[in-house]
N, C-alpha and C positions, 0 to 999 in steps of 0.2 A: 404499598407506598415505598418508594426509595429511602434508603438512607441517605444522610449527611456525608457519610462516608464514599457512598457511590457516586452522590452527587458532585461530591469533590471532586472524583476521580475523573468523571464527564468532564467537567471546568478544563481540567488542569490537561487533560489528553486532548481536549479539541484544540486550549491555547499552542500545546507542543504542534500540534498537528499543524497549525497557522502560522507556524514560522515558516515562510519562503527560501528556502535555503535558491531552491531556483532562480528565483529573482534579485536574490541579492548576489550568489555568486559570479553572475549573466555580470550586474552591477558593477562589480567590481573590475569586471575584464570591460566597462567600456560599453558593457552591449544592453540596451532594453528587450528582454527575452518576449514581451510579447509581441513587437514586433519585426521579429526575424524567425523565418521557417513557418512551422505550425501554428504558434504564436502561444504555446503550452508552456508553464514551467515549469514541465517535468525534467526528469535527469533525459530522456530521449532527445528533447527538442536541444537541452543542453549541450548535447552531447555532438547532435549533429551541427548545430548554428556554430556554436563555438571551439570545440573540438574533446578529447578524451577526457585529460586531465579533470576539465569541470564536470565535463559530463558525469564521470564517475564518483567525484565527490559529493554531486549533489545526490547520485542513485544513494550512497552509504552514510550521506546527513541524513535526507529521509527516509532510508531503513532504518536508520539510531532513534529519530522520530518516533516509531513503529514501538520498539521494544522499550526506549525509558516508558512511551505511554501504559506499558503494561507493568512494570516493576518496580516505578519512581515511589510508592506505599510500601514498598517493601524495605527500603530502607534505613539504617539501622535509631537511626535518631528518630525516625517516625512513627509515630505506633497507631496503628490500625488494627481496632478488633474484627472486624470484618474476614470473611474467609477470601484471601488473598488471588485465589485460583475466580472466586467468580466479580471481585473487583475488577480482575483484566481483563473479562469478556465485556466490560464495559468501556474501559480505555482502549482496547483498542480500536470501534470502528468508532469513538469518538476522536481519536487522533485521524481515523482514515476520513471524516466528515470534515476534522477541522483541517487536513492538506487540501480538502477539493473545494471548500469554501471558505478559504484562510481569511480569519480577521484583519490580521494585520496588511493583506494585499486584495482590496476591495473585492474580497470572494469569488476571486477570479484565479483557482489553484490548479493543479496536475488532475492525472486521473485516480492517482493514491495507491496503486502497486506496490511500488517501494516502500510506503509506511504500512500497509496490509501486512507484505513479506516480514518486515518486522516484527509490527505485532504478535504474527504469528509463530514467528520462534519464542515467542514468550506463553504462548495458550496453547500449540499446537503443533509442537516443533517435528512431530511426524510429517504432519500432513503439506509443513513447509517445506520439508524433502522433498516427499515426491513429488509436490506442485512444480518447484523448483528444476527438476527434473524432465517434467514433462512442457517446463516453459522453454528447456534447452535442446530437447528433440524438437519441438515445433519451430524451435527458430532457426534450428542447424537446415531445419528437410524445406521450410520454406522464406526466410528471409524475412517476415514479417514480423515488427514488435508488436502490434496492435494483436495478430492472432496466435503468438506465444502469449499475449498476455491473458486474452481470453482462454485459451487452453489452461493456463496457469489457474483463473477462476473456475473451470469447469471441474477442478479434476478435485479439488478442496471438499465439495458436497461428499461424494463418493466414498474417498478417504475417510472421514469424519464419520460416514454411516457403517464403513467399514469397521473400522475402528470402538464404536457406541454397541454391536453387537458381535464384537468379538470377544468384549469385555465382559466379566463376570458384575462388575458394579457399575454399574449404570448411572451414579449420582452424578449430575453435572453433566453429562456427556450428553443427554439431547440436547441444552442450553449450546454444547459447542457444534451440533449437528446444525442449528438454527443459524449461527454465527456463521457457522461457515457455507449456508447456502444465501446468507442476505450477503455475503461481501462476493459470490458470484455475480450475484443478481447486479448487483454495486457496479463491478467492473464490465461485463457487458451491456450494461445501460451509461455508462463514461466512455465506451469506445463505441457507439450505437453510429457516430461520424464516419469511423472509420471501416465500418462495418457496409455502409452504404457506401465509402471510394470504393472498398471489394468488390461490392454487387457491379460499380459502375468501371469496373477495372483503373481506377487515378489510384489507388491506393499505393503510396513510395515502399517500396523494400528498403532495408538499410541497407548503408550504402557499407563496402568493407573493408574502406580506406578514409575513413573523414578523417579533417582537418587535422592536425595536432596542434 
C-alpha cells in the first residue's frame, strides 16, 4: 500500500508535470501552438513554429519540470520521513504522465523528453549523460529529433542494468532498472507517429536555420 507520503509526491509531480509551459509561452508570442506545425507543445514544435528563443525556454521550463518533480520533498521546511531516493522514482514518471496528459491543457501535452531528462538528473544522473550523449550523436549523424529521441530512450534500459550489476549493493537499483525501461517504453510508444512518417519516408528533419 502506498503511503501518504508517495501519494503526495504523485499529486504534486503530475500537477508540475501539467503546467504547459508550451502553450503558454506559444501564448504569449501571439501564436496557438496546436495549431501551427505538428500541433505538439513540445519545446520541438516550439521551436520550429516560432523560432529559438522559445523553443529553448520551453525545452529548460520543462526540464526544471523534470527535476523540482523529483526534489521538491526535499526541501528544507518540509519534512518527509520517507527515504527520499525512492520518493523520486515516483515523481518523476508522474511529472513525465502529467506533461503528456496535462490537466490544466485538456490532456493534450508533448511527448515528455524534456521533463524525463529532468527527472532523471535527479534519480539517475549517470544514465542522463550518457542518454544525453547518445541523443547528440543521433542527431548530429542523422538530423532527426523523433529518433535522437528514441535513441535517447533506448540507451537509459542498458545504462541502468549496467550500472544495477556493476554495483556491490543492489538496494533500490532494480526499482531504477524498471524505471528506466518503462520511460523507454514511454517514449517510443509517444513517438509511434513518428515512427510510421520514417517507415513512410514524410518524416521532417530539423531544419538548421529556423526562424528566430
Amino acid at each position: 500500500m502506498l503511503s501518504l507520503e508517495t501519494v503526495s509526491v504523485v499529486i504534486i509531480g503530475y500537477l508540475l508535470g501539467s503546467i504547459p509551459f508550451g502553450v503558454l509561452v506559444a501564448k504569449k508570442m501571439g501564436v496557438d501552438i496546436y495549431s501551427v506545425g505538428s500541433g505538439n507543445p513540445g519545446a520541438t514544435n516550439v521551436l520550429r513554429s516560432i523560432g529559438k528563443p522559445a523553443g529553448y525556454t520551453v525545452f529548460l521550463l520543462d526540464f526544471l519540470k523534470g527535476i523540482l518533480a523529483t526534489v521538491w520533498f526535499n526541501i528544507g521546511f518540509i519534512t518527509f520521513t520517507g527515504d527520499s531516493n525512492h520518493l523520486a522514482l515516483w515523481g518523476l514518471p508522474a511529472a513525465v504522465l502529467g506533461h503528456t496528459y496535462p490537466l490544466f491543457s485538456n490532456f493534450k501535452g508533448g511527448k515528455g523528453v524534456a521533463t524525463a531528462m529532468g527527472g532523471l538528473l535527479g534519480v539517475m544522473p549517470g544514465c542522463l549523460l550518457i542518454g544525453l550523449v547518445s541523443w547528440l550523436v543521433i542527431f548530429i549523424t542523422t538530423r532527426y529529433v523523433a529518433v535522437a529521441s528514441i535513441g535517447f530512450g533506448l540507451s537509459l534500459p542498458l545504462c541502468s542494468i549496467v550500472a544495477y550489476w556493476s554495483s556491490e549493493e543492489h538496494n533500490g537499483k532494480l526499482a531504477k532498472v524498471i524505471l528506466a525501461i518503462l520511460i523507454m517504453m514511454w517514449i517510443v510508444w509517444r513517438h509511434r507517429s513518428n515512427l510510421q512518417r520514417l517507415r513512410d519516408g514524410t518524416e521532417n528533419r530539423f531544419e538548421s536555420k529556423p526562424k528566430d
